[in-house]
C-alpha positions in Angstrom: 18.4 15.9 1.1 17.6 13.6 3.7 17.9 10.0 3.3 14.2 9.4 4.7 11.8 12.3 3.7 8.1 12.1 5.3 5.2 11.9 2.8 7.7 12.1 -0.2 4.2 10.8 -2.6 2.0 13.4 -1.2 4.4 15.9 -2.2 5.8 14.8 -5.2 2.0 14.7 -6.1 2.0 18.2 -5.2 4.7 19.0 -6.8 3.6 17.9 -10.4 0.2 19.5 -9.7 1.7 23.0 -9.4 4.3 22.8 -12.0 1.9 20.4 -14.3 -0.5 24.2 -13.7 2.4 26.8 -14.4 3.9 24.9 -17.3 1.6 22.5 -18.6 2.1 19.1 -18.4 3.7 18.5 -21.8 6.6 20.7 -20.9 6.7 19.5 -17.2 9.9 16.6 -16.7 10.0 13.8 -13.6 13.5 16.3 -12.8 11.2 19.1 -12.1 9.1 17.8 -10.1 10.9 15.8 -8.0 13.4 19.0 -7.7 10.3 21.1 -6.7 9.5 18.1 -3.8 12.6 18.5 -2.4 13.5 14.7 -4.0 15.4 12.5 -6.1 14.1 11.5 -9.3 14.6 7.9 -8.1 12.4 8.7 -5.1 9.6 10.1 -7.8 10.1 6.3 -9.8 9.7 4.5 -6.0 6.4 5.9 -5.8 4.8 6.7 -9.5 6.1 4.7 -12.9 6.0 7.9 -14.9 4.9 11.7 -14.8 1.2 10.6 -16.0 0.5 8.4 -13.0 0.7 11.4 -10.2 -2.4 12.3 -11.5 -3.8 8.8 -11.9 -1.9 6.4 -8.7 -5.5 6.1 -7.2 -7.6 4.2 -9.6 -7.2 0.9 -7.8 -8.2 2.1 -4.6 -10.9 3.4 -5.9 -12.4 0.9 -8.4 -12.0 -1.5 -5.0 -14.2 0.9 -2.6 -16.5 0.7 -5.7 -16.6 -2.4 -5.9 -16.9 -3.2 -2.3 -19.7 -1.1 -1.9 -21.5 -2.5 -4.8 -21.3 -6.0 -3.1 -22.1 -4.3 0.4 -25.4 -3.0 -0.4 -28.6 -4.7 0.1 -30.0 -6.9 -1.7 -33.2 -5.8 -1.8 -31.8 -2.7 -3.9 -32.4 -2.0 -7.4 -29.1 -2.1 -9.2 -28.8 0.9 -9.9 -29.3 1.7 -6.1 -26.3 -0.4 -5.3 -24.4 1.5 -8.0 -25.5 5.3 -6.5 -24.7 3.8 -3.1 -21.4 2.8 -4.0 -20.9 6.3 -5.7 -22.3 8.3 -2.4 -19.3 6.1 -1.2 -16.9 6.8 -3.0 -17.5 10.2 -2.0 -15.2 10.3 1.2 -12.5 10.0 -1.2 -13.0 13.4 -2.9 -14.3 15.0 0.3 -12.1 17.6 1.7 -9.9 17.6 -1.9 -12.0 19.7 -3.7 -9.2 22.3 -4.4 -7.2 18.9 -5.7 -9.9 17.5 -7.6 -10.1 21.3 -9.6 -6.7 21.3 -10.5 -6.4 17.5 -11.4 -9.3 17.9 -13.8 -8.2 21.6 -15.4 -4.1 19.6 -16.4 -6.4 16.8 -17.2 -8.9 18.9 -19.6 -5.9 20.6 -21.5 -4.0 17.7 -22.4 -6.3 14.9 -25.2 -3.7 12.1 -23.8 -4.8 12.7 -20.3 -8.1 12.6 -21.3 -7.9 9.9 -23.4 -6.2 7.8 -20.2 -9.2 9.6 -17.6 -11.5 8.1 -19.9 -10.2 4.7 -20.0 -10.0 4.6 -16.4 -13.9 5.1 -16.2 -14.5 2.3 -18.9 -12.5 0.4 -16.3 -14.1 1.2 -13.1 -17.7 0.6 -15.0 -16.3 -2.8 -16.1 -15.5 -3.3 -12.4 -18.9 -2.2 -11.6 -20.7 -4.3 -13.8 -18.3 -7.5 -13.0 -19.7 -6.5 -9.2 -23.4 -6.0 -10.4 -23.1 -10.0 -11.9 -21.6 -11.2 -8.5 -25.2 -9.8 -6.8 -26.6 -12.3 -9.7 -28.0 -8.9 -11.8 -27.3 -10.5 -15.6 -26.9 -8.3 -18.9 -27.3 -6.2 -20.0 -29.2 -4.8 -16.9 -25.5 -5.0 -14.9 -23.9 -3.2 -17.9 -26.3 -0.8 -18.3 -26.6 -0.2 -14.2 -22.2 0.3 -14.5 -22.3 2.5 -17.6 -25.1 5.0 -16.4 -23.6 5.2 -13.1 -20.3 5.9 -14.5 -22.3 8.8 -16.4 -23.8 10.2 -13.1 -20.5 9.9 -11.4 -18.9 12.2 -14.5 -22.1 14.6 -14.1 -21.7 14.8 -10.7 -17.9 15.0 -10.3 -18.6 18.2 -12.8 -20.5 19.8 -10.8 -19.1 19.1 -7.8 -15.6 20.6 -9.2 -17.7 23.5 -10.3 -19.4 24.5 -7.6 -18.4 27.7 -5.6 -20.6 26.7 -2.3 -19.6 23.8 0.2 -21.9 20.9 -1.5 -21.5 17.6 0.1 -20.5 15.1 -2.4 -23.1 12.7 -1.5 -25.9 15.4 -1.6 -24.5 15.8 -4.8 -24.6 12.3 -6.6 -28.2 11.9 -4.4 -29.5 15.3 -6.7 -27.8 14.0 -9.7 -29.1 10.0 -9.5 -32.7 12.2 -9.0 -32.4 14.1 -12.2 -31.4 11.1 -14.0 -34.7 8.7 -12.5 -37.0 12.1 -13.2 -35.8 12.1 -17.1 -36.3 8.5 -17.5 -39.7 8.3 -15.6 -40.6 11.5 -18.3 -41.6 14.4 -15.9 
């Protein structure tokens, strides 16, 4: 191995996906996938602090684009404008990862202490959201209530997204979902 290996976290990331998908993450060791990356396991502890956070190392990014677009968007918006507008955002992230996104969520699905840790990372980022919703002066529970239904769209959305077989945009996507959720709440 050489002493300097290019995008060692992209394929250690890799890595873990595939053998996370053949073996299941239970059985899968920071070894493994560090062997399968063509890396030392001291490499895999430079870059993630154990075998759960390949598949979780992006949260903060993400919970700051959030939050940036949240404080970004005009403030003539309703909040929960500023909340889908953030999310349509966000959107760049998954774009062009769709394959990655699919076999993120299956290891995630088939393992409850994944899921448990996927789920506190959304009551995190609609914490953040709702700590950004109070900086645009919206008070609670309207800027709780804006963060936790938009974290539900987002999950919606990132569902169907994931599931779809076409090429749908990710923004057309959370625009479609934010739609169904105004239509059931204006009754039609």
């Amino acid at each position: 191995m050489g002493r300097w290996e290019p995008n060692a976290r992209g394929r250690l990331e890799q890595a873990a996906l595939e053998l996370y998908g053949e073996r299941g993450f239970e059985q899968t060791t920071v070894a493994e996938i560090a062997k399968r990356a063509g890396l030392t396991e001291r490499t895999f502890f430079r870059h993630f602090a154990d075998k759960r956070e390949v598949l979780f190392w992006g949260q903060g990014a993400l919970q700051e684009l959030l939050v940036h677009a949240v404080a970004d968007a005009p403030d003539s918006v309703a909040p929960i404008d500023a909340i889908a507008a953030a999310l349509e955002v966000a959107g760049a992230r998954f774009q062009g990862r769709r394959e990655h996104s699919q076999q993120r969520h299956a290891i995630i699905a088939a393992n409850a202490e994944l899921r448990e840790r996927e789920l506190i990372k959304l009551v995190s980022l609609a914490s953040a959201l709702a700590g950004a919703l109070r900086l645009r002066g919206i008070a609670d529970p309207a800027a709780s209530l804006a963060a936790e239904v938009g974290i539900a769209v987002f999950r919606v959305a990132f569902d169907r997204w994931i599931g779809e077989t076409g090429q749908t945009d990710w923004s057309q996507v959370i625009r479609e979902s934010m739609d169904e959720l105004k239509a059931v709440t204006a009754g039609r």
